[in-house]
Steps between C-alpha positions, in 0.01 A plus 500: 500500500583547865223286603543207252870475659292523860241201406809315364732558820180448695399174311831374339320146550220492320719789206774163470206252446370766190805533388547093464111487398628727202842316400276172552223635217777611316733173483174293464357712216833445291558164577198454360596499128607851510364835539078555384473739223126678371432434149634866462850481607545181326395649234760763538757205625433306079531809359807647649712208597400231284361298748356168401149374620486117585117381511465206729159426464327205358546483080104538471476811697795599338361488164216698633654863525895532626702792526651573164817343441436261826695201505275232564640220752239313729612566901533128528720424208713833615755270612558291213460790221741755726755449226296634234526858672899446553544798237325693689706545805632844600141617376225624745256198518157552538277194615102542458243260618180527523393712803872501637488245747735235327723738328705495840627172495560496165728794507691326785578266273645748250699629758648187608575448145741847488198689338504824682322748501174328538199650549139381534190733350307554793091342434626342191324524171185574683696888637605498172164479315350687810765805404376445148779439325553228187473168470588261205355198365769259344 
């Protein structure tokens, strides 16, 4: 321990700019559309706390395989059809896409409409399926 607090005394430059790397990767990873989550803990995050899951992909894929109990609204009519979930707030939201790239944004917009929390599944329904867990047809 004595020598970490020697590096950091030694190198308090380059220890500040890891420090701001960290709160940078931090802020950046919540601002965009809320905190990742495995298949697994939002698993745990339905089935303990209620939380809702808010599909944004594309109707077709949706009707493919979803997440049970997914609420289905297309990423680019999110901001139109944001009412729709308005009975929803004060519930965990969950956003999927399909490999968890376009989940972010769509979960900023959640949380610029008072949603909160909002998460994102990290890899989408792809993780999902990869961690073998259900789909649906509908």
């Amino acid at each position: 321990m004595l020598e970490f607090i020697d590096f950091v005394s030694q190198n308090w430059i380059l220890a500040t700019l890891w420090v701001g790397f960290l709160a940078w990767v931090i802020l950046s990873e919540t601002s965009r559309g809320g905190q990742a989550l495995t298949p697994q803990q939002a698993t745990n995050l339905i089935n303990t706390q209620d939380a809702i899951v808010v599909d944004v992909r594309k109707p077709e894929d949706y009707s493919k395989g979803h997440l049970p109990h997914a609420i289905s609204i297309p990423a680019a009519k999110l901001k139109d059809r944001i009412g729709e979930l308005d009975k929803y707030k004060g519930k965990p939201v969950i956003v999927v896409c399909q490999v968890g790239h376009s989940a972010g944004a769509s979960g900023a917009e959640l949380r610029k409409a008072g949603f909160d929390p909002v998460y994102r599944l990290k890899g989408g329904v792809m993780e999902w399926q990869s961690s073998r867990m259900p789909l649906v047809k509908s």
